[in-house]
DRENTI-706568 format. One record per residue (C-alpha): z, x, y. Coordinates in steps of 0.5 Angstrom, whole numbers, padded with zeros to 4 digits, always signed. Each point is the difference from the previous one (the first is absolute). Layout:
REM DRENTI-706568
ZXY
...
***
This chain:
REM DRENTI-706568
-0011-0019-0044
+0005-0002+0005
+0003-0005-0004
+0001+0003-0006
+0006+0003+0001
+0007+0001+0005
-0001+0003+0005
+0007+0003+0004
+0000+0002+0008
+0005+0005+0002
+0003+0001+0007
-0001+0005+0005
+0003+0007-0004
-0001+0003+0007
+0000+0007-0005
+0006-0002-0004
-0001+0004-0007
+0006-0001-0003
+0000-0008+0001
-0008-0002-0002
+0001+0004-0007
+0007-0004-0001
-0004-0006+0002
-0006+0001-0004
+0005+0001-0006
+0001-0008+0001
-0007-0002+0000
-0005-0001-0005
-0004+0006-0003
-0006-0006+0000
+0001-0003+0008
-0005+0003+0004
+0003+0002+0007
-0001-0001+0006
+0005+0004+0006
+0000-0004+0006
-0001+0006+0005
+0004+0005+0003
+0001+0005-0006
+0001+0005+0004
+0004+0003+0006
+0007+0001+0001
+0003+0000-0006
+0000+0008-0003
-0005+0000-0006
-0007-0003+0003
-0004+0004-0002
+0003-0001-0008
-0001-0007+0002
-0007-0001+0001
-0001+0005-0005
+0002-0005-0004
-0003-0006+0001
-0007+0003+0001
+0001+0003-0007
+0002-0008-0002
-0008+0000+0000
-0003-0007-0001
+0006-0004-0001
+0003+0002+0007
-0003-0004+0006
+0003+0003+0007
+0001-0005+0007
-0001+0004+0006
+0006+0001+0004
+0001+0003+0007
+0002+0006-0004
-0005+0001-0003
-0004+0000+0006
+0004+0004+0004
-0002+0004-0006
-0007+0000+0000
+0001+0000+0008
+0003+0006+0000
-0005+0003-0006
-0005-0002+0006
+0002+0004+0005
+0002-0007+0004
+0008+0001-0001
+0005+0005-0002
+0008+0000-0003
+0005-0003+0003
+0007+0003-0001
+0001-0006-0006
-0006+0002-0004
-0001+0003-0007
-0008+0001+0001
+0000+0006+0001
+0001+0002-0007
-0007-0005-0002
-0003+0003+0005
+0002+0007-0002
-0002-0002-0008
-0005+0004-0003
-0003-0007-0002
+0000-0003+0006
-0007-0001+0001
+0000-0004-0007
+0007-0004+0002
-0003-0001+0007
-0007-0003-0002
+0004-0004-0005
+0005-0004+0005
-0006-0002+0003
-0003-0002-0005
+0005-0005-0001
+0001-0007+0003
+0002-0005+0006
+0000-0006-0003
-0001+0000-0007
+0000-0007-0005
+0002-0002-0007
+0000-0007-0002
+0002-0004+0006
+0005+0005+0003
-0002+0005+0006
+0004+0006+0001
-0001+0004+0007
+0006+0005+0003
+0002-0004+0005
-0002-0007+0002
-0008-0003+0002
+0000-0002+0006
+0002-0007+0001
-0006+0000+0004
-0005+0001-0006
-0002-0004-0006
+0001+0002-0006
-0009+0002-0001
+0001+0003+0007
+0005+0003-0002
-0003+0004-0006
-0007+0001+0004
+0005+0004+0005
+0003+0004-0006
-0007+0001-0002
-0003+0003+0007
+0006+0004+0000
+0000+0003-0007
-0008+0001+0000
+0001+0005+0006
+0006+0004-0004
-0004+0001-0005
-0005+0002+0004
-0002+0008+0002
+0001-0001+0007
+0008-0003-0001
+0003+0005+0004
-0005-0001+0006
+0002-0008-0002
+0008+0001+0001
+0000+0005+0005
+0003-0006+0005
+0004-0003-0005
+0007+0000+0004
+0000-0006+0004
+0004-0008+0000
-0006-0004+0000
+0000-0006+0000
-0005-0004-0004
-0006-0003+0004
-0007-0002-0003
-0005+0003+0007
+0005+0007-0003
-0006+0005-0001
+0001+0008-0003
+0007+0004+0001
+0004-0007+0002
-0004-0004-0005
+0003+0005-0005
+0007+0001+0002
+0001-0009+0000
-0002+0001-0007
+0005+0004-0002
+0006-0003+0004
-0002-0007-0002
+0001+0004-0008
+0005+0005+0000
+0004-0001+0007
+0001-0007+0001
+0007-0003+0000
+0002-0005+0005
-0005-0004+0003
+0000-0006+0006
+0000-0008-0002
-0007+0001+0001
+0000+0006-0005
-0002+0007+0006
+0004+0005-0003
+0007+0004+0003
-0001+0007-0002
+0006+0002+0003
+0006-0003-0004
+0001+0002-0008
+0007-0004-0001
+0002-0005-0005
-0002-0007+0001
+0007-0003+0005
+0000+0006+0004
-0007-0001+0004
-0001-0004+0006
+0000-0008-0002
-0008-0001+0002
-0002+0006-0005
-0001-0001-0008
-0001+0004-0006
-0008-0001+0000
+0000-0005-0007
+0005-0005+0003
-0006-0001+0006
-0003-0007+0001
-0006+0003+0002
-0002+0005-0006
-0006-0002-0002
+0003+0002-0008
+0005-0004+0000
-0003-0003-0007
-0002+0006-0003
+0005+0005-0005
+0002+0007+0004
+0003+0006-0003
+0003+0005+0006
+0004+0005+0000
+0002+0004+0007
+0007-0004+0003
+0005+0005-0002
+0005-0005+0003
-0004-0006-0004
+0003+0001-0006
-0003-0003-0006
-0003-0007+0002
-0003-0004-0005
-0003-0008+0002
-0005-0005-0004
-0006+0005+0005
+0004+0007+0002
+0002+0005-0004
+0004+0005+0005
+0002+0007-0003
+0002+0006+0004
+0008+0000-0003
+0000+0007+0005
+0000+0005-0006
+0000+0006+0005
+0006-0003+0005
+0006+0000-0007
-0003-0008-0002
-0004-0001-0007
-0007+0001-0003
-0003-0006-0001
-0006-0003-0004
-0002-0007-0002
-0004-0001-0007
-0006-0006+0002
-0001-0004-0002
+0006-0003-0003
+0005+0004+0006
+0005+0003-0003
+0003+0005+0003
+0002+0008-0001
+0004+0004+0004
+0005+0006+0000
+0004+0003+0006
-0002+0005+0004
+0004+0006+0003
+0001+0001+0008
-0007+0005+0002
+0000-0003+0007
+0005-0002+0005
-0004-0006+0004
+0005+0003+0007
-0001+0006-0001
***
């Protein structure tokens, strides 16, 4: 099945209505979509957006950002709006039970041929079956009846350690997917600096140029890294073209890598 077909990944729409119906006009009817996270939140039509990815049904496979996990959080009782979100109206919907209950079943980690699509980064730390075996443990309890106990403690800048048990096990795994930036020569994340590469102090990198990452070798698609841009390397797919802040669209069609993308409108000022 994963072979059989294209499949285009779709960067971060951040409720960007407008934009994602322009692209989805580019794309092929036939492809199946993967959207890299971060669906939602701070652009002005998120509850549109995620009506409409959800009714995409099988052909949709959505990465879990870290919005969707403020999200979820939130729905959770462990989080609450700030003055830039637009979750209230998902949260508010008549068919929030049946779109909360979707993101969580949805993926932080996902495969299709001998590409991995994560929101933001896998922890150099981590290697690629440890990685899918994190993913796996988290994905399980979001499934599970008891997830909003599960995210009660979800907020935190924890660092990955292998003897992390219960709320900070939880919340590594999560940076190590859908926080994660810039990191040391020997790969420990820097959660505090989201600017381009060039502008960071000279011992920092972004997570893939490390020498010490363990998935060196293997093909990663990410989104998350406004400030990236698009990156497109023999292993490193980079997508986030910062829709929400006046940049682009972006979406590459696997696995032949060609690239569709329409110009967004300015939703967000990034110094406001």
């Amino acid at each position: 099945m994963q072979n059989e077909q294209n499949v285009t990944v779709i960067g971060d729409v951040h409720g960007c209505l407008p934009s994602l119906e322009k692209l989805l006009k580019l794309i092929p009817s036939d492809d199946r979509l993967i959207f890299i996270g971060d669906i939602i939140n701070r652009g002005p039509q998120s509850l549109a957006t995620l009506r409409l990815v959800r009714s995409f049904g099988d052909r949709a496979t959505l990465i879990l950002g870290n919005h969707e996990m403020h999200l979820l959080a939130t729905a959770a009782g462990a989080g609450k709006a700030n003055r830039r979100d637009t979750i209230d109206e998902i949260l508010n919907a008549p068919d929030a039970p049946e779109l909360i209950d979707w993101v969580r079943s949805q993926y932080l980690l996902y495969q299709w041929g001998d590409y991995t699509f994560v929101h933001g980064a896998i922890d150099p730390a981590w290697s690629l079956k440890k990685a899918k075996n994190l993913a796996h443990e988290v994905q399980q309890a979001l499934r599970g009846d008891d997830w909003k106990e599960y995210l009660q403690e979800m907020y935190g800048k924890d660092l990955w350690d292998d003897e992390l048990t219960g709320s900070a096990r939880m919340r590594a795994i999560l940076n190590g997917f859908t926080r994660i930036r810039f990191v040391d020569k020997k790969g420990v994340p820097d959660y505090k600096i989201k600017d381009a590469p060039g502008n960071t102090p000279k011992h920092l990198m972004p997570w893939f140029e490390c020498p010490a990452r363990k998935t060196k070798k293997d093909n990663v698609v990410f989104g998350h890294w406004s400030t990236l841009g698009l990156v497109m390397t023999e292993h490193v797919i980079a997508l986030d073209t910062g829709c929400v802040w006046g940049g682009a669209l972006t979406a590459v069609e696997l696995p032949q890598r060609k690239v569709f993308q329409v110009k967004a409108p300015q939703y967000c000022d990034p110094f406001a």
